[in-house]
C-alpha positions as CSV (number, residue, x, y, z in Angstrom):
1,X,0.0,0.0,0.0
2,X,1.2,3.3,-1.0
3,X,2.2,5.7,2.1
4,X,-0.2,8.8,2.3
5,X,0.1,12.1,4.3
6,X,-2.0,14.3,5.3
7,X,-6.0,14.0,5.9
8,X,-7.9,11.5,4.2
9,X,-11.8,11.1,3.6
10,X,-14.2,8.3,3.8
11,X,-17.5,8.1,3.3
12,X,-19.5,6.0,6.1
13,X,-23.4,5.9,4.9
14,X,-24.7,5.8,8.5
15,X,-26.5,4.0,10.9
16,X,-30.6,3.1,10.4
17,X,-31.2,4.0,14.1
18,X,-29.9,6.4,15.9
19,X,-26.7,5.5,18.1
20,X,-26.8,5.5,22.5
21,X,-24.6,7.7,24.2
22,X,-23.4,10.9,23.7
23,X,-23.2,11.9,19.9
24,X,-24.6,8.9,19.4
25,X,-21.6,7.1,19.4
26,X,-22.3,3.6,19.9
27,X,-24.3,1.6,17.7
28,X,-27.4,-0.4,18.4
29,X,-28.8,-3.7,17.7
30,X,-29.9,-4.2,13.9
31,X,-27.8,-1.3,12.7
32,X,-25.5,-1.2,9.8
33,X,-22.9,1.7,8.6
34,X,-22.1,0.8,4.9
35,X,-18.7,2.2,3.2
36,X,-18.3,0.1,0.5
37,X,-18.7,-3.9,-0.2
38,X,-14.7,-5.1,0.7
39,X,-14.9,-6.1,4.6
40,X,-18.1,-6.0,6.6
41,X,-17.0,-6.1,10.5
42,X,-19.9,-7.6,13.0
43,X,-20.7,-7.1,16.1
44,X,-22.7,-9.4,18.2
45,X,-24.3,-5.7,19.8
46,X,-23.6,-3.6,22.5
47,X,-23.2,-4.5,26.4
48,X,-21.5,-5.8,29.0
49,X,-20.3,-8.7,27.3
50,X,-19.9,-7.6,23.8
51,X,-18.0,-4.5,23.9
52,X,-18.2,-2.6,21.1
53,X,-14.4,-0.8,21.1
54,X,-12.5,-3.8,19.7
55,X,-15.0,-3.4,16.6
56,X,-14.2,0.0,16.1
57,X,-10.6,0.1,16.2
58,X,-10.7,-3.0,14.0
59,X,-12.7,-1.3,11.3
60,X,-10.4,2.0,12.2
61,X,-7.2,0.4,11.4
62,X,-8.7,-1.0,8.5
63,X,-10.1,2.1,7.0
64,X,-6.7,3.9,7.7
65,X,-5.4,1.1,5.1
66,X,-7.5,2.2,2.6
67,X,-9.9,-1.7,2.9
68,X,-13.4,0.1,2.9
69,X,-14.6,-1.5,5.7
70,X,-18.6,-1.6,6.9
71,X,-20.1,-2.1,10.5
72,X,-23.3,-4.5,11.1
73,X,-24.6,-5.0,15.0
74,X,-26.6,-8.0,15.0
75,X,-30.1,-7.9,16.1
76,X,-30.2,-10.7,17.9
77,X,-26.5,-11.3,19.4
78,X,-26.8,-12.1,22.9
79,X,-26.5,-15.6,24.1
80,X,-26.1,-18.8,22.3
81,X,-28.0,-20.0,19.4
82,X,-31.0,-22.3,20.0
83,X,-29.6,-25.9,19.0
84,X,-26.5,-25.0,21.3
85,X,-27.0,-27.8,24.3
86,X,-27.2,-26.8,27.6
87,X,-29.2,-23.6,27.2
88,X,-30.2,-22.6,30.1
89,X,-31.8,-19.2,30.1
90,X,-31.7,-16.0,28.9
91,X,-31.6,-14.2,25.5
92,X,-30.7,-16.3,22.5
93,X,-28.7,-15.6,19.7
94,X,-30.0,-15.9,16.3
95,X,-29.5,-14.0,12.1
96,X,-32.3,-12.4,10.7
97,X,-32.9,-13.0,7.0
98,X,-32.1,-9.5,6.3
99,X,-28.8,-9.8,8.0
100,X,-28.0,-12.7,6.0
101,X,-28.6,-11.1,2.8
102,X,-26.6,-7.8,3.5
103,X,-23.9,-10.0,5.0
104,X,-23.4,-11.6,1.6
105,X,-23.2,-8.3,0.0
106,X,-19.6,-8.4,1.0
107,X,-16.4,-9.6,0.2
108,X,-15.4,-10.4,3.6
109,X,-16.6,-10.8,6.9
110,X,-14.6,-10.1,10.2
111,X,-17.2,-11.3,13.1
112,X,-15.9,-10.3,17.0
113,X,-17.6,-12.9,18.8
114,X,-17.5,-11.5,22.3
115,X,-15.8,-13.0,25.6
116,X,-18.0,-15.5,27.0
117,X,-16.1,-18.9,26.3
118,X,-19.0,-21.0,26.4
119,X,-20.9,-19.1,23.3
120,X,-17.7,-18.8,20.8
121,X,-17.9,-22.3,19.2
122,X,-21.6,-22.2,19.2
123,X,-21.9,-18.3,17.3
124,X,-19.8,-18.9,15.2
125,X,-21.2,-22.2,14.0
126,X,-24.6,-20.4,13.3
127,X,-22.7,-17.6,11.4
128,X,-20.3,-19.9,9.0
129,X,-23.7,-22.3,8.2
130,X,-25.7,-19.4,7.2
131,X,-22.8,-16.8,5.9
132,X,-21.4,-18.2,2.3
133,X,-18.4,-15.7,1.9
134,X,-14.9,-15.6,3.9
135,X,-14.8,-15.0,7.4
136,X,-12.6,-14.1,9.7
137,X,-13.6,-15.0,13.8
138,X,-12.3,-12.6,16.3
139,X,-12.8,-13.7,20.1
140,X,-11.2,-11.6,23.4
C-alpha cells in the first residue's frame, strides 16, 4: 500500500437507528454503517459482554489502510444459538434473513464474537452455516 500524508476522507453511509450515548456514538442492535462492499465487520451488539471498542478500532485500522470496511450490529447477538446444548436461560442468539442477505453483500466478513467462552464455538457455527463468503472469527 502506498504511504499517504495528510487527511484523508471516507465516506461511512450511516446507521438506520440512531446510536446511544453521547453523539450517538455507539451503535445499536440491527444497525449497519455501509462504506463500500470489501470487509463488513460484525458485532454481536452492544453491552457488558460484547463490547463494542475492539470493533471499532478494527474497522479504524482497516479504514486507515485504505480496505473500505462496513459495520453490522446483529439484532439478535446475545447468548447462544437455539440448538446450542445446555441452554439454560436467557436471551438467544440468532440471524435475521435480512442480516443474511446484507452480510453476503460483502467480500469479507470479520465477526468479534465477544468474551463468553462458552458461546464462541456455538456463534460462530450459526454464522459460518448461514454466511457463504470468507470469514474471519475474532474472540477476546
Amino acid at each position: 500500500m502506498k504511504q499517504r500524508i495528510g487527511r484523508h476522507l471516507s465516506f461511512v453511509e450511516c446507521r438506520e437507528s440512531m446510536g446511544m450515548g453521547q453523539g450517538g456514538g455507539l451503535a445499536q442492535r440491527a444497525t449497519i454503517s455501509e462504506s463500500g462492499k470489501d470487509v463488513v465487520a460484525i458485532a454481536m451488539g452492544p453491552g457488558r459482554r460484547h463490547i463494542t471498542k475492539p470493533v471499532c478500532e478494527i474497522t479504524y485500522a482497516l479504514r486507515e489502510e485504505g480496505i473500505d470496511t462496513s459495520v453490522l450490529v446483529l439484532n439478535a447477538g446475545a447468548g447462544v444459538p437455539a440448538d446450542a446444548p445446555d441452554i439454560t436461560h436467557g436471551q438467544c442468539m440468532g440471524l435475521d434473513p435480512i442480516e443474511v442477505e446484507r452480510i453476503q453483500q460483502f467480500k469479507v466478513a470479520l465477526v468479534h464474537l465477544g468474551n463468553v467462552r462458552s458461546h464462541i464455538i456455538w456463534k460462530a457455527r450459526l454464522i459460518l452455516r448461514n454466511v457463504n463468503i470468507p470469514t474471519i472469527l475474532v474472540t477476546q
